[in-house]
DOSE-905977 format. One record per residue (C-alpha): residue in one letter; residue number from 1; z, x, y. Coordinates in Angstrom, 1 decimal, padded with zeros to 4 digits. Layout:
% residues N
ATOM   residu   num        Z        X        Y
ATOM        a   NUM        Z        X        Y
...
***
This chain:
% residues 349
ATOM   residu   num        Z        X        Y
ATOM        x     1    063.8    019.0   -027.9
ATOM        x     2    060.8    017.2   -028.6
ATOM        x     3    059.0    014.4   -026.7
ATOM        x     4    059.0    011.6   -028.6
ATOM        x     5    055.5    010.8   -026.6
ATOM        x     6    054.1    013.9   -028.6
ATOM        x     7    050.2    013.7   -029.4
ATOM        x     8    051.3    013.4   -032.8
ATOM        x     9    053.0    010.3   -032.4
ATOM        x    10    051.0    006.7   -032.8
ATOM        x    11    050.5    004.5   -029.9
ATOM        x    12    052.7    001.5   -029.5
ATOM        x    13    051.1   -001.5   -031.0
ATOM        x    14    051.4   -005.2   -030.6
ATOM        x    15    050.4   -007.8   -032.8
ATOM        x    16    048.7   -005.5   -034.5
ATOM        x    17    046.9   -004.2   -031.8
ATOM        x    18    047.6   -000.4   -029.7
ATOM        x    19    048.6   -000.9   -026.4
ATOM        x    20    049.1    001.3   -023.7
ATOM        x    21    051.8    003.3   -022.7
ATOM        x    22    052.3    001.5   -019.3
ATOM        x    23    052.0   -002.0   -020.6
ATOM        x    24    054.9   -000.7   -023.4
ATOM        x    25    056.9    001.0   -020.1
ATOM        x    26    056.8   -002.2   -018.3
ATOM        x    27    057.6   -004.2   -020.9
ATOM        x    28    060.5   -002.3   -022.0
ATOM        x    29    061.8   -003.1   -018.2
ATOM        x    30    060.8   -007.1   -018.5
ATOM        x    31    063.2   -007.0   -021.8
ATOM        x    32    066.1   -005.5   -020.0
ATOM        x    33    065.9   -007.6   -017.3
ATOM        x    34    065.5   -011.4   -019.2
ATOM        x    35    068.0   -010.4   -021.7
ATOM        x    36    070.7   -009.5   -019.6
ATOM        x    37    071.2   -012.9   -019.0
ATOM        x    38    071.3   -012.2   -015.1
ATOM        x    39    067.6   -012.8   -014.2
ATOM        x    40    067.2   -014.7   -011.1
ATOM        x    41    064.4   -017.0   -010.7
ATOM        x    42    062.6   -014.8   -008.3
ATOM        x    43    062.8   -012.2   -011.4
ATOM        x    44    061.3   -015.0   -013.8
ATOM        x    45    058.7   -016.2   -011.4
ATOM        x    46    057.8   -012.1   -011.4
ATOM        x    47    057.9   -011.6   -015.3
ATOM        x    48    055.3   -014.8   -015.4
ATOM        x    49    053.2   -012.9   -013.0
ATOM        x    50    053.2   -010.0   -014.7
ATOM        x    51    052.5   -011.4   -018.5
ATOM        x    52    049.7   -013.7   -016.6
ATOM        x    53    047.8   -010.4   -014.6
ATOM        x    54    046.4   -008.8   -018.2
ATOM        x    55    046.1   -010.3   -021.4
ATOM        x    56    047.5   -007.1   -023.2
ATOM        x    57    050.9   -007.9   -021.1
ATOM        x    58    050.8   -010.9   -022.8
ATOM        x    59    050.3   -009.6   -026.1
ATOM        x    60    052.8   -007.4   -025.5
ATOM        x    61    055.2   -010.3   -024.5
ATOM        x    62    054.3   -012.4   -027.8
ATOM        x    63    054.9   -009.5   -030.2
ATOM        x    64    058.7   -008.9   -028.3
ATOM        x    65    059.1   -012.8   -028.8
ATOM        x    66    058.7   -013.0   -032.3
ATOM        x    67    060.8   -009.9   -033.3
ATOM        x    68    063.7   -010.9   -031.2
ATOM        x    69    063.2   -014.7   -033.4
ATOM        x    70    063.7   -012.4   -036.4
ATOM        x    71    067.2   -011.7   -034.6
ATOM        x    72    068.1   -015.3   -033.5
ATOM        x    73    071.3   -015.4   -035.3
ATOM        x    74    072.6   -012.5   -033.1
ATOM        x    75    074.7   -013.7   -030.4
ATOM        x    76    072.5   -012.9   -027.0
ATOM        x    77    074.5   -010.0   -025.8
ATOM        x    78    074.0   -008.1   -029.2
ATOM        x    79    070.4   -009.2   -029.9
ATOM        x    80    069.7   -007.8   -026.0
ATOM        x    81    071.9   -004.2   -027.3
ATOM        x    82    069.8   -004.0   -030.1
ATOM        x    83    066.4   -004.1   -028.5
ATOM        x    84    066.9   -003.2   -025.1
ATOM        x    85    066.0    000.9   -024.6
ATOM        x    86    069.6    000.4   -022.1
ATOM        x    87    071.2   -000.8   -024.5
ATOM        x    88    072.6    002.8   -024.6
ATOM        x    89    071.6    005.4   -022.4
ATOM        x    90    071.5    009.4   -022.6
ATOM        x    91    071.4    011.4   -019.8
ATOM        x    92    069.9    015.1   -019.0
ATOM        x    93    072.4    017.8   -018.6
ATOM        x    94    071.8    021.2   -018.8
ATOM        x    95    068.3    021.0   -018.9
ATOM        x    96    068.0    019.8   -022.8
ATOM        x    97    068.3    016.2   -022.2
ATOM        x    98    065.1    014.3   -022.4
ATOM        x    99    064.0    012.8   -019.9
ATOM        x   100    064.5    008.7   -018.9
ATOM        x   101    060.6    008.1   -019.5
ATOM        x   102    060.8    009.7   -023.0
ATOM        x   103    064.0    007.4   -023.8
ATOM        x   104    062.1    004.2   -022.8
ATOM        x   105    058.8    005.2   -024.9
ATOM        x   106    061.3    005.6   -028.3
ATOM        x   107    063.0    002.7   -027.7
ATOM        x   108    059.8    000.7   -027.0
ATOM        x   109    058.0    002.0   -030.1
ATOM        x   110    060.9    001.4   -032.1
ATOM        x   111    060.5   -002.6   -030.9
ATOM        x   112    056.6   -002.3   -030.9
ATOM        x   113    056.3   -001.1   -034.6
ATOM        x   114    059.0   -003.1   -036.1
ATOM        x   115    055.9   -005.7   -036.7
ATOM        x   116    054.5   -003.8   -039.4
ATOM        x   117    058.2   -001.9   -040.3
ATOM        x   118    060.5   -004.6   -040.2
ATOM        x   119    063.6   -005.8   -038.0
ATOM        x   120    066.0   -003.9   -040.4
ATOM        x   121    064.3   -000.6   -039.5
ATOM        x   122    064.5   -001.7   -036.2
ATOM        x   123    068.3   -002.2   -036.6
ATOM        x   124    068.7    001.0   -038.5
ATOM        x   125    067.4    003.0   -035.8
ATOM        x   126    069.4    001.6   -033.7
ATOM        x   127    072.9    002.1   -035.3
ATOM        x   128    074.2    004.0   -032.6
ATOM        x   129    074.3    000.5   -030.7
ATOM        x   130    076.0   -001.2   -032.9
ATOM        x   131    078.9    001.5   -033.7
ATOM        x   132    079.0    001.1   -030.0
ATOM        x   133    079.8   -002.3   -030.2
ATOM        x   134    082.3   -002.4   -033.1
ATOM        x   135    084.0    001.0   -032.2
ATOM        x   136    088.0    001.1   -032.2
ATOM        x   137    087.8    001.5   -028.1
ATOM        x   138    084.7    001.3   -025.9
ATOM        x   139    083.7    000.8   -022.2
ATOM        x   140    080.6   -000.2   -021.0
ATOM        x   141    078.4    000.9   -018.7
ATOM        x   142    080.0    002.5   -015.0
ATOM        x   143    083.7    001.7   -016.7
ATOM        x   144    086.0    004.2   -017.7
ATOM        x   145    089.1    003.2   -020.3
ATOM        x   146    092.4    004.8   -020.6
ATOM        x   147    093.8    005.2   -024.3
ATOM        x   148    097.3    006.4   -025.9
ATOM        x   149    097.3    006.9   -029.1
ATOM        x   150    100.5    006.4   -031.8
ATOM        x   151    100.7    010.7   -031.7
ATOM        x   152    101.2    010.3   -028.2
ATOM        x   153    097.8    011.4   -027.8
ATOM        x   154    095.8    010.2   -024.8
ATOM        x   155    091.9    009.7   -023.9
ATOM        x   156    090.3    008.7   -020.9
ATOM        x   157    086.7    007.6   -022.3
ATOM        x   158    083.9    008.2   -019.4
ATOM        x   159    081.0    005.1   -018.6
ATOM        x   160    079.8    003.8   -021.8
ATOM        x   161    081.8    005.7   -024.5
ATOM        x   162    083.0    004.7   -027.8
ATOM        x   163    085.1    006.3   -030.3
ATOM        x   164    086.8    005.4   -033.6
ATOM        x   165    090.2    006.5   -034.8
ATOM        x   166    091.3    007.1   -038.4
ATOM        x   167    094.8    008.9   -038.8
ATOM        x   168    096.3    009.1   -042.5
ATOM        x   169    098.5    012.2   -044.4
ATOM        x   170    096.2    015.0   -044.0
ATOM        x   171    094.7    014.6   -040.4
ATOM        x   172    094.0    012.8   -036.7
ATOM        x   173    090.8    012.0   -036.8
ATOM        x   174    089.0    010.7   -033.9
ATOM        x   175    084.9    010.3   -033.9
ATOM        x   176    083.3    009.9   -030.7
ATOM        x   177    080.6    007.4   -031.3
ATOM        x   178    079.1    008.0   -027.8
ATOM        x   179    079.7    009.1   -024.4
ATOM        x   180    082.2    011.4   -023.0
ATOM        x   181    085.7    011.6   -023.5
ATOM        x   182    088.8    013.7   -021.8
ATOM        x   183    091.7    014.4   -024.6
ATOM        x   184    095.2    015.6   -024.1
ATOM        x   185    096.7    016.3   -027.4
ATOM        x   186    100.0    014.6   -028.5
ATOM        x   187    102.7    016.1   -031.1
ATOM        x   188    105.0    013.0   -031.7
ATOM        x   189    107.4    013.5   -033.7
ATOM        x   190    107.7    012.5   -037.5
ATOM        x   191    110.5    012.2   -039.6
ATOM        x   192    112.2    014.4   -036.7
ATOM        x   193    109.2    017.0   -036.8
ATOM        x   194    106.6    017.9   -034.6
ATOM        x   195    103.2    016.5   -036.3
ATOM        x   196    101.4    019.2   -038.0
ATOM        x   197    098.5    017.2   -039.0
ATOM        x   198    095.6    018.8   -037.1
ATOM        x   199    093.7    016.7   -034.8
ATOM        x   200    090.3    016.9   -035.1
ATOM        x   201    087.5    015.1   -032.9
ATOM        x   202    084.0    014.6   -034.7
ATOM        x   203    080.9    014.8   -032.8
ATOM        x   204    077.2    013.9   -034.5
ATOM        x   205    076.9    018.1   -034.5
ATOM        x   206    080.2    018.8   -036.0
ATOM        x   207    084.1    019.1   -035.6
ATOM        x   208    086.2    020.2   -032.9
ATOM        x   209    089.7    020.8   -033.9
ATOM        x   210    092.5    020.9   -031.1
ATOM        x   211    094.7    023.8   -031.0
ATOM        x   212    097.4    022.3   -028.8
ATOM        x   213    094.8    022.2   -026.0
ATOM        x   214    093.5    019.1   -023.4
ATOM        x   215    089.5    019.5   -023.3
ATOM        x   216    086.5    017.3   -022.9
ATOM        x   217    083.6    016.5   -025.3
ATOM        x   218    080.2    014.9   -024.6
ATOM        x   219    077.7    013.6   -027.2
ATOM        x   220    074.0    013.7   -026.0
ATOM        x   221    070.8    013.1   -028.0
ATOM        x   222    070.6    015.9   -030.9
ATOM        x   223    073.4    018.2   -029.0
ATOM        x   224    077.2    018.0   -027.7
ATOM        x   225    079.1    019.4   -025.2
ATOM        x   226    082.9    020.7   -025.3
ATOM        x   227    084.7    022.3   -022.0
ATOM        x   228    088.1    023.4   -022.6
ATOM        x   229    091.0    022.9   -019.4
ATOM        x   230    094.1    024.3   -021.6
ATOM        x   231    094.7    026.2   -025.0
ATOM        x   232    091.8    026.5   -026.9
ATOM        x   233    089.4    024.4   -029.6
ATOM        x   234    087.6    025.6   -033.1
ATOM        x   235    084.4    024.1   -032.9
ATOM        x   236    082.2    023.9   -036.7
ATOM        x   237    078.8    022.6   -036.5
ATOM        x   238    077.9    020.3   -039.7
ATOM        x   239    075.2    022.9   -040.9
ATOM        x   240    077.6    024.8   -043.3
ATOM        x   241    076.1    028.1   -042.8
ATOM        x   242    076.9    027.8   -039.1
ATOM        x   243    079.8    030.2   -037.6
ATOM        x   244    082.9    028.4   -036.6
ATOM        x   245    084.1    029.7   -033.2
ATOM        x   246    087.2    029.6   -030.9
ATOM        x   247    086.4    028.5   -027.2
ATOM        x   248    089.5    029.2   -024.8
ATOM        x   249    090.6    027.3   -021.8
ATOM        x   250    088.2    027.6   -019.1
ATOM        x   251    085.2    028.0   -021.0
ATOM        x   252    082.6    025.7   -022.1
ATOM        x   253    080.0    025.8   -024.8
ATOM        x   254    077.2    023.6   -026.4
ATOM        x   255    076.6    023.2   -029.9
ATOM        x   256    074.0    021.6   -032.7
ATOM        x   257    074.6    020.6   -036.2
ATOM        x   258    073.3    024.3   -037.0
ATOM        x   259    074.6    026.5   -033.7
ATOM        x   260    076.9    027.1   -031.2
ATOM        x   261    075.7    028.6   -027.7
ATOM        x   262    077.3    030.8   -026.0
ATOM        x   263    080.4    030.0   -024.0
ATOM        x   264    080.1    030.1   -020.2
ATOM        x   265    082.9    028.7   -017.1
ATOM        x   266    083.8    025.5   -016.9
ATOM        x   267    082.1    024.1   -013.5
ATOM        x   268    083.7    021.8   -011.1
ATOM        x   269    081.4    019.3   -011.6
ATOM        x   270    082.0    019.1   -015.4
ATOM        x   271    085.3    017.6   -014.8
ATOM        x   272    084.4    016.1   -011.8
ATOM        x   273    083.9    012.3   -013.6
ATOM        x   274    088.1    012.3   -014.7
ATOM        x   275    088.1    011.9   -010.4
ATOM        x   276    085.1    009.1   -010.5
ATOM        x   277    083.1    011.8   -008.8
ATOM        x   278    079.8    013.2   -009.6
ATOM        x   279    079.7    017.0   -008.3
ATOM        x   280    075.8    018.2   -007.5
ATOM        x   281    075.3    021.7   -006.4
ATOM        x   282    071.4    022.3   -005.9
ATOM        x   283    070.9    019.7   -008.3
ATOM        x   284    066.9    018.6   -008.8
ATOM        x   285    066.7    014.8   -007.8
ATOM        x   286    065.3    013.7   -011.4
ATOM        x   287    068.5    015.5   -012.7
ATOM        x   288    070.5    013.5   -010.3
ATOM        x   289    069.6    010.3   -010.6
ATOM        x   290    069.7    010.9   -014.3
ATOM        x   291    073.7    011.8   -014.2
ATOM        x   292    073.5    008.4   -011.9
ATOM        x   293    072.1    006.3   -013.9
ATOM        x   294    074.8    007.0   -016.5
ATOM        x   295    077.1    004.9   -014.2
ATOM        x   296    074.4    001.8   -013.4
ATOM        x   297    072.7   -000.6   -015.5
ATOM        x   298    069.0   -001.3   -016.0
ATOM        x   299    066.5    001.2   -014.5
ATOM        x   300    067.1    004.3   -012.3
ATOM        x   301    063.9    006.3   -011.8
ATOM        x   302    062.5    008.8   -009.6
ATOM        x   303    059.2    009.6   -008.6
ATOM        x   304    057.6    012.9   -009.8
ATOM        x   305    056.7    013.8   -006.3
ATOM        x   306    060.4    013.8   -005.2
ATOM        x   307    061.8    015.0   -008.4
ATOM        x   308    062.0    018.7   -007.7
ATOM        x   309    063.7    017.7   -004.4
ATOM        x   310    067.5    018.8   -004.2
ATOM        x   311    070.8    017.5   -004.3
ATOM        x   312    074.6    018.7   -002.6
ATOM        x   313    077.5    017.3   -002.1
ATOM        x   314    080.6    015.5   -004.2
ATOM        x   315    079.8    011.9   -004.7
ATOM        x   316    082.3    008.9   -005.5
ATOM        x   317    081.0    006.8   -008.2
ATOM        x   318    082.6    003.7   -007.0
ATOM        x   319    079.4    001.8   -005.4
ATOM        x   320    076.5    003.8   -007.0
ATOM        x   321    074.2    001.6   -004.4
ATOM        x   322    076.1    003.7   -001.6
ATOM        x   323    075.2    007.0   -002.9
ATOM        x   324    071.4    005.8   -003.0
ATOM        x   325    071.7    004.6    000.5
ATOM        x   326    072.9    007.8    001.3
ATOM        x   327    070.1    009.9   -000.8
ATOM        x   328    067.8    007.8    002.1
ATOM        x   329    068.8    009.3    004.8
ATOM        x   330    069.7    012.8    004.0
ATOM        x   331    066.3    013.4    002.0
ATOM        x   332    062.6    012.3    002.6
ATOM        x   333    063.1    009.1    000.3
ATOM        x   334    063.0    005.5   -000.3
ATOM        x   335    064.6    003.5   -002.2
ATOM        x   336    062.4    000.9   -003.9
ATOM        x   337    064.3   -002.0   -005.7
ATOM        x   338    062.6   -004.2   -007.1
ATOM        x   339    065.2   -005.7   -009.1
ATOM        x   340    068.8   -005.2   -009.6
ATOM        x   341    068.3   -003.5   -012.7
ATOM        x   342    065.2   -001.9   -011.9
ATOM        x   343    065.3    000.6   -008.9
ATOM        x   344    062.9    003.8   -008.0
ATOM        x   345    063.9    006.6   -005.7
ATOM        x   346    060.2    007.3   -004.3
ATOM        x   347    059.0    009.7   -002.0
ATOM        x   348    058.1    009.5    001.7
ATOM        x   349    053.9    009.5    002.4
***
């Protein structure tokens, strides 16, 4: 997938003005952090400090100001989805993810060009947010949400997943907005009859259609990602020209709006969130703390010099601060916090 960083791309401007990367990373982080409507006053005193060491962090800050007065009438929490890059959050699996850095640039130049683009272009790219926030069932982020459904179906949505549900005479519909989602298929019965509508979960890449089966879905950036546990599923990508193809229990396959890859075993670890577990064998750290961060808010990075470091072992998700206590002492790390919402695994001198 591409970087959104390409050479091609502009640079992030404020004011008018271009701005440097780092100054449009940093204040990315300042804008998660004073709209969460958490930030301590040591926090504050630090995000004067920092607008105060370089006028273009200033400039930065003014530019943010006045597009977020533009979006006044929001109440706070939305206003703070809408322009924070956490707001949502994708994470790297199977290598095609892009990475956390490239997230944070998109969203930033998203905020940083809607000067000369306007706020509603801002909003429109960021409508995944918002169907987030109006969907029919949602959790946020490190929650997980059990849901029946009237055809006795049932969904367990994983941390920060939404979907929307739309039964009527010809079909059971269910659109995953975002996230990840385990579904058991139900068959009430109607009118004394099994229910032969088929059920049929929509993906941004396409349809999956149940075939008396319990399977999980995940939507990433650009790509999603069904793993079958019983029966099968008929997956059709949204490019019409694109085979449909049957993936049978046990099996797990990727797919785009114009292909399906081919199907390989369903891993432990692909389930292992339905247990609140994350399941790393020789995982790189970057990968790791990506699949992490899924389950924390704010800012999980690692440092390049510790990202091709590995990573073992089953890992409860209950107290994600735990596991990075743990990553300390098992691998030559620290952990650098320096906020709650913005910590940096970093590697030892």
């Amino acid at each position: 997938m591409t970087d959104f960083a390409a050479a091609s791309s502009p640079p992030p401007m404020a004011c008018g003005q271009p701005i440097s990367e780092a100054t449009a990373d940093a204040a990315a982080e300042w804008l998660t952090i004073m709209m969460s409507g958490a930030a301590t006053d040591s926090e504050r005193q630090c995000w004067q400090q920092w607008r105060a060491a370089d006028a273009e962090h200033e400039l930065a800050w003014r530019h943010i100001e006045t597009v977020t007065r533009r979006l006044s009438s929001l109440p706070p929490r939305a206003a703070y989805q809408a322009l924070s890059p956490y707001g949502t959050r994708t994470a790297a699996a199977s290598g095609k993810a892009p990475a956390a850095a490239a997230g944070r640039r998109k969203a930033m130049r998203l905020l940083l060009w809607s000067g000369a683009i306007g706020t509603s272009a801002l909003l429109a790219s960021r409508t995944q947010t918002w169907q987030h926030a109006v969907a029919d069932y949602r959790t946020g982020v490190g929650q997980q949400r059990a849901v029946a459904l009237s055809d006795g179906t049932r969904i367990l949505l994983n941390t920060n997943s939404a979907i929307d549900v739309k039964f009527d005479g010809q079909r059971r519909l269910v659109r995953l907005v975002a996230g990840e989602a385990m579904i058991i298929t139900g068959h009430a019965l109607v009118d004394g009859q099994p229910d032969s509508r088929p059920f049929i979960l929509q993906t941004g890449e396409g349809l999956v259609r149940a075939l008396g089966t319990r399977f999980m879905v995940r939507q990433d950036d650009g790509y999603s990602t069904v793993a079958v546990v019983e029966s099968a599923v008929e997956i059709t990508p949204v490019d019409a020209s694109a085979q449909s193809r049957i993936l049978r229990a046990g099996e797990r396959a990727t797919f785009t709006r114009r292909a399906i890859d081919g199907a390989v075993a369903v891993a432990d670890r692909d389930l292992a969130w339905t247990r609140g577990q994350i399941v790393a064998e020789n995982l790189r750290l970057t990968d790791f703390l990506a699949e992490l961060g899924r389950y924390r808010p704010g800012l999980l990075r690692c440092d390049p010099a510790a990202a091709n470091l590995r990573v073992s072992g089953v890992f409860p998700l209950e107290n994600t601060d735990r596991i990075l206590d743990m990553l300390a002492k098992v691998l030559p790390v620290r952990i650098h916090q320096r906020t709650r919402y913005w910590v940096t695994v970093e590697a030892l001198a």
